[in-house]
C-alpha positions as CSV (number, residue, x, y, z in Angstrom):
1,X,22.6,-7.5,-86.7
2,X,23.5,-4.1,-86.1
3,X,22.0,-4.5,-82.8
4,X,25.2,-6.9,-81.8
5,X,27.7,-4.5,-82.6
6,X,29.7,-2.9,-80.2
7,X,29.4,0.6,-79.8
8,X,31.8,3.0,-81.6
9,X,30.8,6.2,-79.7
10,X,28.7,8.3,-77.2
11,X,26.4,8.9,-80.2
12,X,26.3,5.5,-81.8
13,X,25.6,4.6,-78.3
14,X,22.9,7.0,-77.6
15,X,21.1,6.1,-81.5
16,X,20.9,2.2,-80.9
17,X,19.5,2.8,-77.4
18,X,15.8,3.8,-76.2
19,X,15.8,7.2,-75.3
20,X,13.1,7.0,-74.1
21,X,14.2,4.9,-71.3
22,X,17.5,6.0,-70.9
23,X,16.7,9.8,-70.3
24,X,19.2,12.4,-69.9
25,X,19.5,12.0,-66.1
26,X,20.2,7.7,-66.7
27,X,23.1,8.7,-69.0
28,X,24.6,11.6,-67.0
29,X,24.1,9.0,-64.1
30,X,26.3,6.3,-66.1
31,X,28.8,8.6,-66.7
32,X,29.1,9.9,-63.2
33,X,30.2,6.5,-61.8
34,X,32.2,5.7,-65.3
35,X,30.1,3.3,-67.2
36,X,30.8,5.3,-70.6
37,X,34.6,5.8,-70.1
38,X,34.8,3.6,-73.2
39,X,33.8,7.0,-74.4
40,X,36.0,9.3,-72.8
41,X,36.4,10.5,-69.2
42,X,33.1,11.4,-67.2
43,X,33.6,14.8,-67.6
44,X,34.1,14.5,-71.7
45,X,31.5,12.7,-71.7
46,X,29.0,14.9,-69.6
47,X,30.0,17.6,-72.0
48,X,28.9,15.7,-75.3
49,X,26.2,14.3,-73.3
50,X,23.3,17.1,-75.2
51,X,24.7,16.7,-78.9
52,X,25.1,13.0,-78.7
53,X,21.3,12.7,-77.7
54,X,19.9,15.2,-80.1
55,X,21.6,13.4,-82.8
56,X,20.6,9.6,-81.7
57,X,16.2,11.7,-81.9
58,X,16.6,12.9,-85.0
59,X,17.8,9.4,-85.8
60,X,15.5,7.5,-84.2
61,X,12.7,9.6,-85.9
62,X,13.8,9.7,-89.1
63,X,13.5,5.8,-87.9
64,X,10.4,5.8,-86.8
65,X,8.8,7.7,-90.0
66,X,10.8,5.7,-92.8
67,X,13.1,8.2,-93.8
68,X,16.7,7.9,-94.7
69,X,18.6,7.3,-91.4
70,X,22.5,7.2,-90.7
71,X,22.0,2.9,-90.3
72,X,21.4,3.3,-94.0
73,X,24.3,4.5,-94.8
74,X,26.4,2.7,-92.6
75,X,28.3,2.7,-89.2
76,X,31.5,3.8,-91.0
77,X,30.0,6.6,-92.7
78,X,27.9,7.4,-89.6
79,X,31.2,7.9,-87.6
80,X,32.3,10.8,-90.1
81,X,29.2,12.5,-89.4
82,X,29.0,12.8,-85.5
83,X,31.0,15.3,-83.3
84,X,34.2,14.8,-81.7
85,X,33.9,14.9,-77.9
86,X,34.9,18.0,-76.2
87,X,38.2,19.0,-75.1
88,X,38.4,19.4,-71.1
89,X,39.7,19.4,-68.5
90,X,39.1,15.5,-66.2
91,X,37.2,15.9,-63.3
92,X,39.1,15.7,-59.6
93,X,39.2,12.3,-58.3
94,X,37.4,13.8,-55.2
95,X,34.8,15.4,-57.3
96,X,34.5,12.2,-59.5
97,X,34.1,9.9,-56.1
98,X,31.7,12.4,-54.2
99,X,29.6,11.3,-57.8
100,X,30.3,7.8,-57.0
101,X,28.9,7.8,-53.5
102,X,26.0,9.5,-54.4
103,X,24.9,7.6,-56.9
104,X,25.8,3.9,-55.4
105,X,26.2,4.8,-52.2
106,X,30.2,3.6,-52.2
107,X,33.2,4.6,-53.3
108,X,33.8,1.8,-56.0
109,X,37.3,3.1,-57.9
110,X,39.0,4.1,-54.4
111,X,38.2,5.9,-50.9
112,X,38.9,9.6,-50.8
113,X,41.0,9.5,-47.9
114,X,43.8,7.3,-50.1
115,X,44.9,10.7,-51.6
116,X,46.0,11.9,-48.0
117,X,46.9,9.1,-45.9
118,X,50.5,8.9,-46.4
119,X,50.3,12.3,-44.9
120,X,47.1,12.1,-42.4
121,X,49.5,10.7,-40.3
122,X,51.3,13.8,-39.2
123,X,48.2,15.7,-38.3
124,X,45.5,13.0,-36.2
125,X,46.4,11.1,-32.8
126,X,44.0,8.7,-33.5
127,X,41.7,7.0,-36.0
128,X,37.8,5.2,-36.2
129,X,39.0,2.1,-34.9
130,X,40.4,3.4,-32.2
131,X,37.7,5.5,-30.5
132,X,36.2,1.8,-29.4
133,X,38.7,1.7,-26.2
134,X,37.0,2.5,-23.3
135,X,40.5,3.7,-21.6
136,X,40.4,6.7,-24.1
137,X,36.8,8.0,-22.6
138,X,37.1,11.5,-21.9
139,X,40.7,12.1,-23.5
140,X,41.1,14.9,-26.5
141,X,41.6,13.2,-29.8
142,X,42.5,14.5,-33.2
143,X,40.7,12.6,-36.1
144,X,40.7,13.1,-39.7
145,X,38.2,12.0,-42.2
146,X,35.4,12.5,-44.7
147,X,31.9,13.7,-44.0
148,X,29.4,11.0,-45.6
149,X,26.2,12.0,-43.5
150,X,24.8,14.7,-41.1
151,X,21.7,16.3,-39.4
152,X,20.7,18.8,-37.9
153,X,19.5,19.4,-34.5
154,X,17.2,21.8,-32.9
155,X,17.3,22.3,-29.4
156,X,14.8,23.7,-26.7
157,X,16.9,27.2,-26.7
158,X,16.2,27.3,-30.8
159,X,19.7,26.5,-31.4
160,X,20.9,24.4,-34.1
161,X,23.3,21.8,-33.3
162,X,24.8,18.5,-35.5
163,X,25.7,14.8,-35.4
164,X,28.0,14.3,-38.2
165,X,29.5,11.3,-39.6
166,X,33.0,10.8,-40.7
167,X,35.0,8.0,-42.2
168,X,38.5,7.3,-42.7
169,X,40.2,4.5,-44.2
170,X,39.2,2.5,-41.1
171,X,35.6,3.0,-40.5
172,X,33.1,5.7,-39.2
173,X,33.0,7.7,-35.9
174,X,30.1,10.3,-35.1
175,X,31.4,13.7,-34.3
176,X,28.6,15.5,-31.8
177,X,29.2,19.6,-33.0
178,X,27.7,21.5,-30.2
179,X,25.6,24.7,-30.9
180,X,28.6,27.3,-30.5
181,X,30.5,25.5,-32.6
182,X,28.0,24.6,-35.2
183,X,27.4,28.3,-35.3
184,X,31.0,29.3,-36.0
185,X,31.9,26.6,-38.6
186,X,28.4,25.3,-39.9
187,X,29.3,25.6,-43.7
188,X,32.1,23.3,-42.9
189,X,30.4,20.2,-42.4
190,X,29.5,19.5,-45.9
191,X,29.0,15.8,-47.3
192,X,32.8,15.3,-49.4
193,X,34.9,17.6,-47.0
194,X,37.6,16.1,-45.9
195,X,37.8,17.9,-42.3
196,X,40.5,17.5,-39.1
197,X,38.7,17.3,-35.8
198,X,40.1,17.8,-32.3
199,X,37.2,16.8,-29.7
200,X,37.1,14.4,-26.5
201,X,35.5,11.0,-26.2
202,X,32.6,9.7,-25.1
203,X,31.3,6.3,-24.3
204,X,28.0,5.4,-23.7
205,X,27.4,1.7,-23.7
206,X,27.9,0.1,-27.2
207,X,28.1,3.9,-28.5
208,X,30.9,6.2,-28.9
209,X,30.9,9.8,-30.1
210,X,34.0,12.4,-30.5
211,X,32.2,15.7,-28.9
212,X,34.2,18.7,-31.1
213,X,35.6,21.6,-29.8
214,X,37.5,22.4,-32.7
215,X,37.6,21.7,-36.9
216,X,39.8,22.4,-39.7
217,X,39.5,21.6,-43.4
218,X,41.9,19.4,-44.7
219,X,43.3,21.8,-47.3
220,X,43.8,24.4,-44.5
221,X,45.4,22.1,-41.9
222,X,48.0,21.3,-45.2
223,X,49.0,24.8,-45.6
224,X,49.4,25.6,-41.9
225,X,51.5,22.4,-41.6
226,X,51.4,20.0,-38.6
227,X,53.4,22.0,-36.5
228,X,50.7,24.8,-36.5
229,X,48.0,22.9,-36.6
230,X,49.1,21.4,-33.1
231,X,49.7,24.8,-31.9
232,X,46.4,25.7,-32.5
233,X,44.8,22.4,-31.5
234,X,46.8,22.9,-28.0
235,X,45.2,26.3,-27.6
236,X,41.7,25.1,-28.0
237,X,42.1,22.5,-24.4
238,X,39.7,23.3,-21.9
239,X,41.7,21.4,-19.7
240,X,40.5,18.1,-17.8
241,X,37.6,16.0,-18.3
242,X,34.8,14.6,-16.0
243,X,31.8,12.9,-16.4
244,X,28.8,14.2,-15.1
245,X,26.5,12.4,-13.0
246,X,22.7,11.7,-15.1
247,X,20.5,14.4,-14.7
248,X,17.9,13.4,-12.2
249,X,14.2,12.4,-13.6
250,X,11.3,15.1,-12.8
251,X,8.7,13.0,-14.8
252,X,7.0,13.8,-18.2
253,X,7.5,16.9,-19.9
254,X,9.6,18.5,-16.9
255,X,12.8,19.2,-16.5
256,X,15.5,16.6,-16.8
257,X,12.4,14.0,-18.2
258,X,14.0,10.6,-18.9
259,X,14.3,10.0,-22.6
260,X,14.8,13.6,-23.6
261,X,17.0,14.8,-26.2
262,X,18.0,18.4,-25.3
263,X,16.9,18.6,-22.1
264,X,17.8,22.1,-19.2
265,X,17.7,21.5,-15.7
266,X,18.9,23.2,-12.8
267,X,21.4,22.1,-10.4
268,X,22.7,24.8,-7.6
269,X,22.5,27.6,-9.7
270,X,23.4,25.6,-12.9
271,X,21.5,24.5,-16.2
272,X,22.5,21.3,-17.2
273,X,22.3,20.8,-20.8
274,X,22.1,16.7,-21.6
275,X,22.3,15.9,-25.1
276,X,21.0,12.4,-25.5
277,X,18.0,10.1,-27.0
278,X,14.3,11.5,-27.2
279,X,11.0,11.2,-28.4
280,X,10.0,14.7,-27.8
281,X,6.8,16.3,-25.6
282,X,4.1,16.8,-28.0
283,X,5.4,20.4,-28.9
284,X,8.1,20.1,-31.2
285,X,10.9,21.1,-28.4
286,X,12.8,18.7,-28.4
287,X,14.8,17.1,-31.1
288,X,15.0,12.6,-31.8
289,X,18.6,11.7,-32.2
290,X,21.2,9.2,-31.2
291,X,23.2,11.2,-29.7
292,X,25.5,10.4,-26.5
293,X,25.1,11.7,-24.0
294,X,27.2,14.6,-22.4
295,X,25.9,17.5,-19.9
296,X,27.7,21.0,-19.7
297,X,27.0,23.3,-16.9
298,X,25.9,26.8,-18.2
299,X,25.6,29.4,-15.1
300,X,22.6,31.0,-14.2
301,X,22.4,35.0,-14.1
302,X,19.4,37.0,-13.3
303,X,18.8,39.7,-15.6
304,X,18.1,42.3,-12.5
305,X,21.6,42.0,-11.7
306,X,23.2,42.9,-14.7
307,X,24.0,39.7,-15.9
308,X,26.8,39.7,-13.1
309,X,27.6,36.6,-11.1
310,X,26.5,38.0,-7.5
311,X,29.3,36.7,-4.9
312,X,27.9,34.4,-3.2
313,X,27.8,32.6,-6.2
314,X,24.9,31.6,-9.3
315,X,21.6,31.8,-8.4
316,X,19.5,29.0,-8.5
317,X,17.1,29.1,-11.5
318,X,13.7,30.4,-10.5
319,X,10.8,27.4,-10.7
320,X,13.1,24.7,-10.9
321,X,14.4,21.9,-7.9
322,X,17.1,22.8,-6.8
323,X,19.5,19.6,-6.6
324,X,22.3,19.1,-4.3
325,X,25.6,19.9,-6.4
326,X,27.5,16.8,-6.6
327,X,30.8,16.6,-4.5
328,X,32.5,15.6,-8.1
329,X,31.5,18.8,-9.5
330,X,32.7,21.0,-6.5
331,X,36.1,19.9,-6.3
């Protein structure tokens, strides 16, 4: 039976097949992640995709009505009948498995960060696995790998921050992109970049997070070359790292609430931003994520002054407790 046959081309294959089942988007799917290569590459392939359909219709209704079709005058003759696929150009193996993880939600041929890792080396001081030792909490790191997930973050000032996930050839690591920098290199952070991140450690529990204070894209890093890139990853150290002590609980809905995600509250003239998990207050404010958590200090100016620091230092924020500053953070 002709149905036993194997097929000869994209358009034998798409005249033997029900169309109506295997729409446009099935085949361009199949081609994506390779299943037609007995065709030609994906990209051939996607090219021929619209003649190779048109003509496996007009055969399957000259089918359907009784009419003369291409089965009755063979497969050989049929072959002589059908375009050749088109001429281009492959597609890059990063395009072809950004396809590939899309659509099965792997990389099945190879992992994207094969094509760089005899080189990666020269550019990161540490990889996923790593980030797991608790004696690297609070150092500056430099990681290197692919972006396979994000989201977006709003937080009770309106700003937009992210939790990004990269993965190298040794597992994942969430990288916490604070609103500053979000805001200077958002378009960055797209799903398929291959990015280099400088950022410090932190450990929370079971979780562990890379907090970013700087980014590069791979390609950019390459023509800089590693000597530059440290240079520049150098510059960007804002010197030594201490944890902050939790922000004190002022019950539901108030400042430092327990549970909150982006959470202000004021500590001897300070707003202390805690980045962690929450389930929000009923008003949209606060965004649900994951995240770590990590506090920065952001002084306190009032706008009668000018927005100068007055000398005896930042005021305390009107409304709020004011909380005895922790020896840690005065030294």
């Amino acid at each position: 039976m002709i149905a036993e046959l194997p097929f000869k081309s994209l358009t034998d294959f798409c005249t033997r097949i029900d169309l109506r089942l295997a729409n446009r988007k099935v085949l361009e799917s199949l081609a994506k992640v390779g299943a037609l290569s007995a065709f030609g590459h994906p990209a051939q392939v996607l090219e021929g995709l619209d003649d190779a359909i048109a003509a496996g219709q007009a055969t399957q209704r000259d089918l359907a009505t009784g009419q003369t079709s291409l089965f009755d005058m063979g497969l050989d003759d049929a072959s002589t009948l059908e375009r050749p696929l088109p001429s281009v150009v492959e597609a890059p193996v990063r395009e072809r498995l950004r396809w590939e993880k899309e659509l099965l939600g792997l990389y099945l041929s190879e992992h994207p960060m094969g094509e760089v890792a005899d080189r990666v080396g020269d550019f990161v001081t540490a990889y996923a696995g790593d980030l797991k030792d608790e004696s690297l909490d609070g150092q500056r790191l430099v990681v290197a790998g692919i972006v396979v997930g994000s989201r977006t973050i709003i937080t009770r000032a309106r700003a937009t921050m992210a939790a990004v996930t990269l993965e190298d050839l040794q597992g994942s690591m969430e990288i916490v992109v604070f609103p500053k920098l979000f805001e200077q290199t958002g378009p960055i952070w797209q799903d398929g970049s291959i990015l280099l991140v400088a950022g410090r450690v932190d450990h929370r529990g079971e979780e562990v997070s890379l907090l970013a204070d700087l980014v590069l894209g791979w390609d950019d890093a390459v023509a800089k070359g590693p000597e530059a890139f440290a240079r520049e990853v150098a510059a960007g150290d804002r010197g030594s790292f201490r944890r902050r002590p939790p922000v004190p609980a002022a019950g539901p809905g108030g400042v430092g609430d327990r549970g909150a995600g982006i959470v202000g509250a004021s500590r001897a003239g300070t707003v202390a931003v805690a980045v962690g998990p929450a389930s929000g207050n009923g008003h949209g404010e606060r965004a649900t994520t994951g995240l770590p958590s990590a506090i920065r200090e952001i002084p306190y100016v009032s706008p009668l002054r000018g927005g100068a620091v007055p000398p005896a230092g930042p005021l305390p924020r009107p409304g709020a407790p004011a909380y005895a500053r922790p020896a840690a953070l005065s030294a």
